[in-house]
C-alpha beads as a LAMMPS data file, in Angstrom:
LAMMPS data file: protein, C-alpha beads

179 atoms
178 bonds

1 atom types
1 bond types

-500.0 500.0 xlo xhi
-500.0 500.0 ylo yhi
-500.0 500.0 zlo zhi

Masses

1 110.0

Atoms # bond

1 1 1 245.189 201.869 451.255
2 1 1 242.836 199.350 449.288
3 1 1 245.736 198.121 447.285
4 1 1 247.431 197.412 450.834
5 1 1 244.352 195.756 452.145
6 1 1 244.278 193.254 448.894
7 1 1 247.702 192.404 449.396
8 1 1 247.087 190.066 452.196
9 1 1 246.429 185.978 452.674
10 1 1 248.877 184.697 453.383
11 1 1 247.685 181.669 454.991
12 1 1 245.421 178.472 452.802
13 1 1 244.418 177.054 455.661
14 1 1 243.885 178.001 459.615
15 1 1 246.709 177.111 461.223
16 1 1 246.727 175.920 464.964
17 1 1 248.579 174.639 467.829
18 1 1 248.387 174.266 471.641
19 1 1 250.475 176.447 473.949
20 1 1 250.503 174.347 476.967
21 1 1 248.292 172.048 478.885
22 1 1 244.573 172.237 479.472
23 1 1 241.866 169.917 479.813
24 1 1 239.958 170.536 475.843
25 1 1 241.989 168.276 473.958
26 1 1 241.883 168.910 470.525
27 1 1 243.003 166.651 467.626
28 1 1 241.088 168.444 464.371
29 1 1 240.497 172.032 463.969
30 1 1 239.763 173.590 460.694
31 1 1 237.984 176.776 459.361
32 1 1 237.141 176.989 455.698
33 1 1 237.102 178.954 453.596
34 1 1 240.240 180.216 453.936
35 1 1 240.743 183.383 453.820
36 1 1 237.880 184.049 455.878
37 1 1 235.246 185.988 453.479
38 1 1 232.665 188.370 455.358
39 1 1 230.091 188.791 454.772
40 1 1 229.909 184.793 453.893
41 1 1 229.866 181.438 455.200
42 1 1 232.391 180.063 457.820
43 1 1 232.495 176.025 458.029
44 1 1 234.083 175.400 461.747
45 1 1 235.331 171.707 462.080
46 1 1 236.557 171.105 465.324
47 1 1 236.915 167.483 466.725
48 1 1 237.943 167.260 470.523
49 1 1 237.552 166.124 474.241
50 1 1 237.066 167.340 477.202
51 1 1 238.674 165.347 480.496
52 1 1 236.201 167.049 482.870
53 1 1 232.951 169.137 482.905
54 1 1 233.661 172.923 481.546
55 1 1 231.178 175.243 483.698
56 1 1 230.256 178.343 484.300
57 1 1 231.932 181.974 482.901
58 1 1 234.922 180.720 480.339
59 1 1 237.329 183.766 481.002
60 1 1 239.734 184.491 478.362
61 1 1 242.848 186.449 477.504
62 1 1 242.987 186.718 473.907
63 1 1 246.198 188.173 472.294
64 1 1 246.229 189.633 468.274
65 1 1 248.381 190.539 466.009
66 1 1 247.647 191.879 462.215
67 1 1 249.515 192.128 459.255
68 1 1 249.157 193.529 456.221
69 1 1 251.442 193.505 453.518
70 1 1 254.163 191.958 455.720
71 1 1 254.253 194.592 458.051
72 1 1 252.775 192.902 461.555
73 1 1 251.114 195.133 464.347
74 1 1 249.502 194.195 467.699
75 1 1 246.537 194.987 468.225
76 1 1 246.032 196.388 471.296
77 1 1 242.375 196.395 473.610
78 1 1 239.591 199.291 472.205
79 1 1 236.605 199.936 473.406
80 1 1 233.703 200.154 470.887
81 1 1 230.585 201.064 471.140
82 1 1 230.436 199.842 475.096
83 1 1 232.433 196.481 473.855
84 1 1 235.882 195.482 474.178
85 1 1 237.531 194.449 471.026
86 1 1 241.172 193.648 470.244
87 1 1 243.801 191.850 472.180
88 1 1 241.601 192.000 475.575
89 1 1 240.790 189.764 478.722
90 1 1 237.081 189.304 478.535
91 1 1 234.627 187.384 480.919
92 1 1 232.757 184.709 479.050
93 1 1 234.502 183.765 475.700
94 1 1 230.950 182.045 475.060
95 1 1 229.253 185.894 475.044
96 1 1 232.005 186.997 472.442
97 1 1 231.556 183.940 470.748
98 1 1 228.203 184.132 470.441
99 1 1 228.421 187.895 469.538
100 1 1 230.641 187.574 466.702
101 1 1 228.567 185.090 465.079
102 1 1 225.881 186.136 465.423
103 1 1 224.415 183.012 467.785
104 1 1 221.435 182.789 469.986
105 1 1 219.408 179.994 471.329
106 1 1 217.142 180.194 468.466
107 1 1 219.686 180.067 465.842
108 1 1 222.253 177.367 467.343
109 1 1 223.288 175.719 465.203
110 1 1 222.124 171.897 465.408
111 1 1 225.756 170.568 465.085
112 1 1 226.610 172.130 468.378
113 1 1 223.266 171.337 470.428
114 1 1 223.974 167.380 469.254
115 1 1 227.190 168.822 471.083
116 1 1 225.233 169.878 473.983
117 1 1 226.213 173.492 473.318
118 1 1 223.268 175.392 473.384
119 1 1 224.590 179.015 472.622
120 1 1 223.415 179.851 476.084
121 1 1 226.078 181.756 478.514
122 1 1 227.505 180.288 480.563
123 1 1 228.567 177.298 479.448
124 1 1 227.978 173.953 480.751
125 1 1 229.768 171.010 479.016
126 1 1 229.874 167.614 480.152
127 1 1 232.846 165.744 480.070
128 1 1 232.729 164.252 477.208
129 1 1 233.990 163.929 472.908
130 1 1 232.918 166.608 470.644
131 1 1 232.812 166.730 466.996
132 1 1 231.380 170.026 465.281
133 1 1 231.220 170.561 462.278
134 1 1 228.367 173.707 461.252
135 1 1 228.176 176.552 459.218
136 1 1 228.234 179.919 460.393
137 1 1 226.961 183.203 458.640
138 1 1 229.455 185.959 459.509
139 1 1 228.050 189.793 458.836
140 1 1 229.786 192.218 457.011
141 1 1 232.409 193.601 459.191
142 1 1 232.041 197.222 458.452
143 1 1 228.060 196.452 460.349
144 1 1 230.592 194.876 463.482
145 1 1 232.351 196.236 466.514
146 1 1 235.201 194.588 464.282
147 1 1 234.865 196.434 461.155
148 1 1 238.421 197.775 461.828
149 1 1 240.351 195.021 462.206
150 1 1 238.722 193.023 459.188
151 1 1 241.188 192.491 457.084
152 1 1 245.029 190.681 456.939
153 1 1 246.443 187.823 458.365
154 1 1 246.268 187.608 461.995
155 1 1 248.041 185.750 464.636
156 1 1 245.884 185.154 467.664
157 1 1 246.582 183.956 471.265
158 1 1 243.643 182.585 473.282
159 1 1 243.727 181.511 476.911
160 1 1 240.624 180.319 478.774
161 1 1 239.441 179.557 481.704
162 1 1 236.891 178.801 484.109
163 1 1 236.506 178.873 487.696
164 1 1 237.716 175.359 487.839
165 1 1 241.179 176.541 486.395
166 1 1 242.951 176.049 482.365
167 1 1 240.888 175.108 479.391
168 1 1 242.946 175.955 476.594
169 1 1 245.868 177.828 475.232
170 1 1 245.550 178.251 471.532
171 1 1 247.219 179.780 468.793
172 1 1 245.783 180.641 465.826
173 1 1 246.648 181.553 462.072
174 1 1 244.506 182.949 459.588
175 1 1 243.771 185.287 457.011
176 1 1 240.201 187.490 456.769
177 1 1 239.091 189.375 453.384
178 1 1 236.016 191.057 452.521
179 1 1 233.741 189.536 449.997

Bonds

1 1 1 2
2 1 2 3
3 1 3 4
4 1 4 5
5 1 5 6
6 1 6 7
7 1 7 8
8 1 8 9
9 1 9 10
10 1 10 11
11 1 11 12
12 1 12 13
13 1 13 14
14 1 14 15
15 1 15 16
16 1 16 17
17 1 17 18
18 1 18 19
19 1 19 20
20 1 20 21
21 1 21 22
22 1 22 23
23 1 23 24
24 1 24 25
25 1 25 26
26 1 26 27
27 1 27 28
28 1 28 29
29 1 29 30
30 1 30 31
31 1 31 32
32 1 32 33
33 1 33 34
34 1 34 35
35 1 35 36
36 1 36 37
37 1 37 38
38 1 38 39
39 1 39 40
40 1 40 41
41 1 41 42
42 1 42 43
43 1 43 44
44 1 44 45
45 1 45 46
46 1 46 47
47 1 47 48
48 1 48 49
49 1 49 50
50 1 50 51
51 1 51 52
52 1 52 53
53 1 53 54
54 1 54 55
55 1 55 56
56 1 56 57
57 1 57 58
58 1 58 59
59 1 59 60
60 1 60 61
61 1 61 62
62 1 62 63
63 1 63 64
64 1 64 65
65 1 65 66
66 1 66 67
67 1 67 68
68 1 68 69
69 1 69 70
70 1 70 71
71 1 71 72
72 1 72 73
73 1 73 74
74 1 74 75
75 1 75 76
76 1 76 77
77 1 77 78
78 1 78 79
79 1 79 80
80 1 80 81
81 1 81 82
82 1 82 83
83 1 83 84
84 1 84 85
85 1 85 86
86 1 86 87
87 1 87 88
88 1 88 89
89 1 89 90
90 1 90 91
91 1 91 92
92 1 92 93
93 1 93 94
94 1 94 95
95 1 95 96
96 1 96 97
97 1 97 98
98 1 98 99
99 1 99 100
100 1 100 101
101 1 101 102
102 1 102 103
103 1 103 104
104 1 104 105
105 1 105 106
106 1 106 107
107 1 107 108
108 1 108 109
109 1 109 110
110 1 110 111
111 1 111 112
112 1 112 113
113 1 113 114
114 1 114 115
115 1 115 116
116 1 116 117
117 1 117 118
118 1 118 119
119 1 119 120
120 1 120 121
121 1 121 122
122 1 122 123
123 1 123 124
124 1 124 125
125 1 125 126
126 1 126 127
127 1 127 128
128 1 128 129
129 1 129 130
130 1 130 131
131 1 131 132
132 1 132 133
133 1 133 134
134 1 134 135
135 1 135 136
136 1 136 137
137 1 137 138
138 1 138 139
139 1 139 140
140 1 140 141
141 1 141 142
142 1 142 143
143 1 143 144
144 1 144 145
145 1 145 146
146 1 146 147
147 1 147 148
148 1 148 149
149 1 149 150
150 1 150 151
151 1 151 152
152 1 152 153
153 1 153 154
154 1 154 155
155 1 155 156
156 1 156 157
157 1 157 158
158 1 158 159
159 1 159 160
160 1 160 161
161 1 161 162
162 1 162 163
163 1 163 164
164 1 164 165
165 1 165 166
166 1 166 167
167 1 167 168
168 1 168 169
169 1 169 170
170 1 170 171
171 1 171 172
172 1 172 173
173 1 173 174
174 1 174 175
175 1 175 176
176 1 176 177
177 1 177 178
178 1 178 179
């Protein structure tokens, strides 16, 4: 099984595109290194707009898929330890956010408060550019509600959305290995 784990990364880089119209435009998004390492450091680069103010609950439907030495798998919604994990629809994408890395209002990273995102839920972004560029320290996954899906190349869907209606669709391509 470890030699099938090893076997992945298959991507360099994190791939992205948009699937459809929403009102976070984004021209630059980038994730390094690539693959993902956990435990480690995660760079996020993300430079974007947003054509009107983004408030309240960001609901999500996010959609994965895994593979591991070429064989691909969706991964379907578990529940672990109380928290949904997987290819689920979740409430506030800014709570999972914030619970996979690890963010609070103490830690926030001073990239995104310049950003006026405070990691406080709900969110409450102005209209207005962003450009984010901070480092994030991702836990082992084994300590995570995650620890089973951390390792391959995935294929991720996300879909959010607040009360006001679409924010993004977003697909994303990367590959995660443990340190």
């Amino acid at each position: 099984m470890a030699a099938i784990a090893l076997a992945s990364g298959q991507y360099s880089k994190l791939e992205w595109s948009l699937c459809g119209q929403g009102v976070l435009d984004i021209q630059k998004l980038e994730a390094t290194p690539m693959p993902i390492r956990h435990p480690g450091e995660l760079v996020l680069a993300l430079t974007a707009s947003n054509r009107r103010e983004i408030k309240g609950a960001v609901k999500s439907k996010v959609t994965i898929k895994r593979a591991v030495s070429g064989l691909s798998l969706a991964i379907r919604c578990y529940l672990v330890n109380g928290n949904q994990v997987g290819s689920c629809s979740y409430p506030d994408l800014c709570q999972l956010l914030n619970s996979v890395l690890s963010l609070t209002p103490e830690n926030c990273p001073q990239n995104l408060i310049d950003n006026s995102i405070n990691c406080k839920c709900p969110w409450n972004l102005p209209k207005r550019s962003l450009d984010i560029n901070s480092k994030f320290n991702l836990p082992d996954a084994e300590t995570t509600p995650i620890s089973w899906i951390g390792t391959g190349d995935f294929e991720t869907k996300i879909e959010a959305s607040d009360p006001k209606g679409k924010i993004v669709c977003l697909n994303l391509k990367f590959s995660v290995k443990p340190l």
